[in-house]
C-alpha positions in Angstrom: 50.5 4.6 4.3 51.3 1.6 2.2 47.4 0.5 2.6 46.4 3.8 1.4 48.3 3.3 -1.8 47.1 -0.1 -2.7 43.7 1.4 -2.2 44.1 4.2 -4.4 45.4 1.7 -7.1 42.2 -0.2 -7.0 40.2 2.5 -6.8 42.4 4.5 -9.8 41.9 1.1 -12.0 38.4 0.7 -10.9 37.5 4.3 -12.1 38.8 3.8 -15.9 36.8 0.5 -15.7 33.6 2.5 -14.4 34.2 4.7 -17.5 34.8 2.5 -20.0 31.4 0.6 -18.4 29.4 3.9 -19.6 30.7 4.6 -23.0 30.5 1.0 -23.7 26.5 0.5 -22.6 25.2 3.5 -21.0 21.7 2.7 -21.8 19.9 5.0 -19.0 22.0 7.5 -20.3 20.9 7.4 -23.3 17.5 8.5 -22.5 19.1 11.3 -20.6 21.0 12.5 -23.5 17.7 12.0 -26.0 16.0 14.6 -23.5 18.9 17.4 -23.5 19.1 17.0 -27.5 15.3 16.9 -27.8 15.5 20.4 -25.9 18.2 21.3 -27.9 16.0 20.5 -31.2 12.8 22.5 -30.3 11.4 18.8 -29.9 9.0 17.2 -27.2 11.2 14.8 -24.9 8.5 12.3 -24.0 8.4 10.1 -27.0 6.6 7.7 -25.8 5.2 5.8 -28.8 8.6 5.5 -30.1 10.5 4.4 -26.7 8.0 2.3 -24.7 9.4 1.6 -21.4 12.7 3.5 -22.0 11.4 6.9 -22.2 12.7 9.9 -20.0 9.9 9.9 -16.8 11.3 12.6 -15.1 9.5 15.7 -14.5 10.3 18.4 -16.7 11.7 20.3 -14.9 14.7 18.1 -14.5 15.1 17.9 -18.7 17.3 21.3 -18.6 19.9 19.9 -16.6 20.6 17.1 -19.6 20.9 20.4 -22.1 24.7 20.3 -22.3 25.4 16.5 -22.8 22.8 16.9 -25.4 25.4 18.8 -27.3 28.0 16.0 -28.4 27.7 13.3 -29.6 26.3 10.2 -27.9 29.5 8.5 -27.8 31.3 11.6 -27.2 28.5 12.6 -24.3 28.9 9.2 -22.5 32.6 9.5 -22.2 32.0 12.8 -20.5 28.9 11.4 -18.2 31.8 8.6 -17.3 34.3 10.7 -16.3 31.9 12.9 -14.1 30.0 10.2 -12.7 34.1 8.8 -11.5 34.6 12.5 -10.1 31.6 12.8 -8.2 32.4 9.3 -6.4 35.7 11.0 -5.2 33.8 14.2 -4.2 31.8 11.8 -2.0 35.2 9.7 -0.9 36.6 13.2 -0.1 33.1 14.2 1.9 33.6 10.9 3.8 37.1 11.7 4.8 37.0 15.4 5.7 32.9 16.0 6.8 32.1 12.8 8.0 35.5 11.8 9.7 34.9 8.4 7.8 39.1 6.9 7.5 40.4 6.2 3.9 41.3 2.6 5.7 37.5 2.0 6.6 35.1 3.8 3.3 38.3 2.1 0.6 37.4 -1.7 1.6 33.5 -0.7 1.8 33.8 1.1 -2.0 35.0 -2.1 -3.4 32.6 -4.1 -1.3 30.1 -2.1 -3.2 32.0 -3.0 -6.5 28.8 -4.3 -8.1 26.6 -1.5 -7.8 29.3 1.2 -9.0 29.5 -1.2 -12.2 25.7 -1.4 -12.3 25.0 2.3 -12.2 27.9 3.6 -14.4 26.6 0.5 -17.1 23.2 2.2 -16.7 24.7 5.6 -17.0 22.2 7.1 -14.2 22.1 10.1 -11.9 22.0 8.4 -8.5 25.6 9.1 -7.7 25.7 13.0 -8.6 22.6 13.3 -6.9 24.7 11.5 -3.9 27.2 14.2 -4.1 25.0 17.2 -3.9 23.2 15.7 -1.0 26.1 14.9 0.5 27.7 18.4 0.1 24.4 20.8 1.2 23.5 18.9 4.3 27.5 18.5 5.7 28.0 22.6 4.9 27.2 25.8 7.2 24.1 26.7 5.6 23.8 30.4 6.0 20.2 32.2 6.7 20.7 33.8 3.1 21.3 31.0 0.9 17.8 30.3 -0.2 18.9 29.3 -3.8 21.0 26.8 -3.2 19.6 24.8 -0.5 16.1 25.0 -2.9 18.2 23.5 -5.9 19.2 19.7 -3.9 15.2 19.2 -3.1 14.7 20.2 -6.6 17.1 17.7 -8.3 16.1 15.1 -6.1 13.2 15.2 -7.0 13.4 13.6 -9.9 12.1 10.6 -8.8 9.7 12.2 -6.5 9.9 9.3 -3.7 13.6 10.3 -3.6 12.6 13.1 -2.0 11.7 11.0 1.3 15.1 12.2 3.3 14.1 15.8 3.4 11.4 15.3 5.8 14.0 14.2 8.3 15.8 17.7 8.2 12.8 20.4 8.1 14.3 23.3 9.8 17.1 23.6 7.4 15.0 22.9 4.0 11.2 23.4 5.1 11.6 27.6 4.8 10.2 30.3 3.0 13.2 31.4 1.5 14.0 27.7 0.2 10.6 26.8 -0.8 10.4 30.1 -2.6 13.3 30.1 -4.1 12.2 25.8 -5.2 8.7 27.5 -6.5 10.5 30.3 -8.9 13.4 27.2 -10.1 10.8 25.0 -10.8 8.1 27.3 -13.2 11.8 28.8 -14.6 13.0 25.2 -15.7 9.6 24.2 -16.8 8.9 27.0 -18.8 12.0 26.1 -20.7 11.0 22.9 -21.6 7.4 23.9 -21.8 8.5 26.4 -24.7 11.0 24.9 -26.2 9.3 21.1 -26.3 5.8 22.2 -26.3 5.3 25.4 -28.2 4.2 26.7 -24.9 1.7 24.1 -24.1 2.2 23.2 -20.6 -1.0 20.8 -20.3 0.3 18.6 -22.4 3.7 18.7 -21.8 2.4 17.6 -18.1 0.0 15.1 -20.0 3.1 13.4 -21.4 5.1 13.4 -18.3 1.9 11.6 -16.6 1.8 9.1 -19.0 5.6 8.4 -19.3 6.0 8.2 -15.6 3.7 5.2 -15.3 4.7 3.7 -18.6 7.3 1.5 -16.4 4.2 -0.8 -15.6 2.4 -0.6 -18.7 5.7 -1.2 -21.0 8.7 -2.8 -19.1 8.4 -7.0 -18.4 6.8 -7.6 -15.0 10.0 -9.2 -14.4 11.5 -5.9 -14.1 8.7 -4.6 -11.8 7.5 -7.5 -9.7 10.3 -9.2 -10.2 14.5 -9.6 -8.8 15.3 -6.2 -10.8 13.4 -4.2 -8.8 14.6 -4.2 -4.9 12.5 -2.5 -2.8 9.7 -3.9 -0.1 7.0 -2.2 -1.9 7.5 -4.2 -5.0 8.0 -7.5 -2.9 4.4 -6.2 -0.7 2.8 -5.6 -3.6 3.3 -9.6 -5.2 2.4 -10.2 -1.6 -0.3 -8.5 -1.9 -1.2 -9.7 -5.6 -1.5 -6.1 -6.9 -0.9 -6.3 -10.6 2.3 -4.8 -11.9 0.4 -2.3 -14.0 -1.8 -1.0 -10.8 0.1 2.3 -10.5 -2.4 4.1 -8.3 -2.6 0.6 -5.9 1.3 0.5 -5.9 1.7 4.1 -5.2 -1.1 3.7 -2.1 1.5 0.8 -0.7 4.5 2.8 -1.4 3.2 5.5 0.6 2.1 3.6 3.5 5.6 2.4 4.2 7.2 5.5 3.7 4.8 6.7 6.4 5.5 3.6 8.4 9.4 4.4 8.0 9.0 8.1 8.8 7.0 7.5 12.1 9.4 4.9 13.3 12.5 6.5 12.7 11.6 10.0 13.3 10.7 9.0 17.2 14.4 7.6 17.4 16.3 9.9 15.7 15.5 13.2 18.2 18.4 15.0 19.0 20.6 13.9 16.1 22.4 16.2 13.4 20.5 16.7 10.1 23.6 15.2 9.1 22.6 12.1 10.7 19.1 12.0 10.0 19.8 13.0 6.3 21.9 9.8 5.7 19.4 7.3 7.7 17.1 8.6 5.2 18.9 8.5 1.8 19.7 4.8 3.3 15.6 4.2 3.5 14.7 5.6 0.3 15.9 2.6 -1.9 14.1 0.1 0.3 10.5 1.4 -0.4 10.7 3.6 -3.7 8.1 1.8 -5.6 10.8 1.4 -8.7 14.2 0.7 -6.8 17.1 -0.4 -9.2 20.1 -1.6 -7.4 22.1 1.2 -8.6 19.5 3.0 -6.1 20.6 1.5 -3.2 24.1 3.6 -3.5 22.5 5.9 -1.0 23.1 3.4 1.8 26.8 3.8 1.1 27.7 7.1 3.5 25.6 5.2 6.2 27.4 2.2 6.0 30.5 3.9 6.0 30.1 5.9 8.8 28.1 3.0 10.9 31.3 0.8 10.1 33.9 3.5 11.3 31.9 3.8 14.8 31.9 0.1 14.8 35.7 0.4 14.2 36.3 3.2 16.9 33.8 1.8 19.8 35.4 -1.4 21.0 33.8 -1.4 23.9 30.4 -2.0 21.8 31.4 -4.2 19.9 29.1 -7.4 21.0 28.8 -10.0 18.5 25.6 -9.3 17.7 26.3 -6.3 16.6 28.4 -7.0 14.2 26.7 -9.9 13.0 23.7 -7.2 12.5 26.7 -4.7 10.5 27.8 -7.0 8.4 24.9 -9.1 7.7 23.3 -5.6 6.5 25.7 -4.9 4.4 26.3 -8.3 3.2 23.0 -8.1 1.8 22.9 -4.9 0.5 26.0 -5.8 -1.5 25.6 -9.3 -2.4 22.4 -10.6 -2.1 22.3 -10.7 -5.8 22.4 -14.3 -8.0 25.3 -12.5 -9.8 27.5 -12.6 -7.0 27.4 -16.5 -6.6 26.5 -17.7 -10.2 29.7 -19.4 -10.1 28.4 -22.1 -8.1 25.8 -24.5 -8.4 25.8 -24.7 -4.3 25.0 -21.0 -3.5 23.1 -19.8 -6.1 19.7 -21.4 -5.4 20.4 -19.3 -2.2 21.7 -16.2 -3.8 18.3 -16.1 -6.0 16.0 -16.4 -3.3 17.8 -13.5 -1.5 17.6 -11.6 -4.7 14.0 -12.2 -5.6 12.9 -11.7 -2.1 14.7 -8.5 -2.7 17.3 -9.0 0.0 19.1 -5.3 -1.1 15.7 -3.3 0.9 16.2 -6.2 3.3 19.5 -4.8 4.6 19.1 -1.1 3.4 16.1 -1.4 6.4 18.0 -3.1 9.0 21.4 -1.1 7.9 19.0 2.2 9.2 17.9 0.2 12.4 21.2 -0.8 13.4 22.2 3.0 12.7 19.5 3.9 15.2 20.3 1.7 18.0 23.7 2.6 17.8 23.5 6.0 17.6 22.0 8.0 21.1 21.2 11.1 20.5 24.2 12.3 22.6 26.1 10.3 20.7 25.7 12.0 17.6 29.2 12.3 15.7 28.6 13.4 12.1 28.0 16.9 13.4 27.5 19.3 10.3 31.0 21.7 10.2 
């Protein structure tokens, strides 16, 4: 009990500090916010001659759902992103303890190992962790025959970022049918129309002409640093300097993204029969951030629920428990959380070390070997996190 309470303190002090990290930055937000208002205006929300690299390059029909932030104020809008942001991190704390039988004692010490990428996403001000929650809360409920519209709208939102859409394929009876892919067909014209009218005076080539061109505008806009560089952790980034495919080669880049998501699928799919969707949905939220062509850390918050429930079966199955496993654990997660030059810039000793892990983008390092460890561990007899 008393454990539980000094976690909840750090955690109750750490969510005014992830607050106060949006309203005072927020810059991702603030693209988000530009989009709802531009809606909200009768104006086009890909202003990409005035924004460069930080325009909104989400699809369009994602802009609605930014419609009632657009209403306030920015200041006023990022203190209410803040706050929701914080209470969708204790929706997925909750998840954790009541779905996924993950202990407060095991997921509190993991949150604040993951410190640094809370702190990174809420001073971007991105989506990552709401979309975390929805996922989280679909694929852990009794999905009823019936409910067509709501299992349509968590495909829908994720895909946003249209890679981050790579964890459905692991759960196609519950999302690959008619009802669902109807019901994502109808969402998707609806909330496009909206911004088609409302943005484009109807136009909806070139409100999908804009949304091209701002998608790729990363490469074309943004330093290569960000792209080929430590900011962006994923292995197709690192495969592509490998590879020496120039940072503004979109259509080469996608081709190698897409080749190791197909590599990823084949591999894991094989090992993974048997398994809940539960199960297979969280291997595969843990594998989207390591080959999304455009992986921010704050991305690779979807290997949290893994890690959490991979470190509470390494907690409950002593017998298991080899060294070399838990070398494998913890070395995963070590990287995912730390592998940064951040995290050991304080000395001149480490950080030679901490930049090569960081440029050699150690975060998809251990988000990959976090999902192997997950399914060597796992037989599929074995499989706990059995949807309620």
């Amino acid at each position: 009990m008393q454990k539980r309470r000094i976690y909840a303190l750090i955690l109750g002090i750490g969510a005014i500090s992830l607050i106060r990290s949006t309203v005072g930055q927020g810059t991702d937000f603030r693209v988000f916010w530009k989009a709802g208002a531009a809606l909200l205006q009768g104006s086009p929300i890909y202003q990409l001659a005035q924004d460069g690299g930080m325009v909104f390059k989400y699809p369009p029909w994602i802009a609605p759902f930014f419609v009632p932030v657009g209403i306030f104020s920015f200041t006023v809008a990022k203190w209410i992103w803040g706050i929701f942001c914080v209470s969708c991190m204790a929706g997925i704390f909750s998840i954790l303890t009541r779905k996924l039988k993950v202990r407060m004692t095991v997921w509190a010490p993991l949150a604040i190992f993951y410190w640094g990428l809370w702190v990174i996403h809420a001073l971007d001000g991105q989506i990552i962790v709401p979309l975390l929650l929805l996922g989280l809360w679909q694929i852990t409920r009794e999905a009823s025959p019936k409910d067509g519209l709501a299992l349509a709208t968590l495909p829908l939102t994720y895909s946003s970022k249209v890679f981050t859409l790579f964890p459905f394929l692991f759960c196609p009876a519950r999302f690959f049918k008619r009802r669902v892919i109807a019901w994502g067909v109808v969402l998707t014209i609806a909330l496009s129309s909206v911004t088609a009218m409302r943005g484009f005076h109807g136009d909806f080539g070139q409100m999908f002409h804009d949304w091209r061109e701002a998608a790729t505008s990363g490469a074309k806009y943004l330093p290569e640093g960000h792209t080929r560089g430590a900011k962006n952790q994923t292995l197709t980034s690192l495969a592509c300097r490998w590879l020496s495919i120039p940072a503004n080669d979109t259509r080469d880049e996608v081709i190698v993204a897409l080749a190791l998501f197909a590599l990823a699928f084949f591999f894991f799919q094989k090992r993974m029969r048997g398994w809940s969707e539960t199960d297979r949905f969280l291997v595969g939220l843990a594998l989207t951030p390591a080959f999304h062509p455009l992986s921010w850390h704050h991305l690779h918050l979807w290997t949290f629920p893994l890690a959490a429930c991979s470190l509470q079966r390494w907690v409950d199955q002593k017998s298991s428990r080899t060294v070399f496993r838990t070398a494998w654990l913890f070395g995963s997660l070590f990287l995912i959380t730390l592998s940064s030059e951040r995290a050991f810039g304080w000395t001149e000793v480490l950080r030679p070390f901490s930049a090569f892990l960081e440029m050699n983008v150690g975060r998809a390092w251990g988000a990959l070997l976090l999902s192997i460890y997950a399914v060597r561990s796992i037989p599929a007899a074995h499989s706990v996190t059995e949807t309620e």
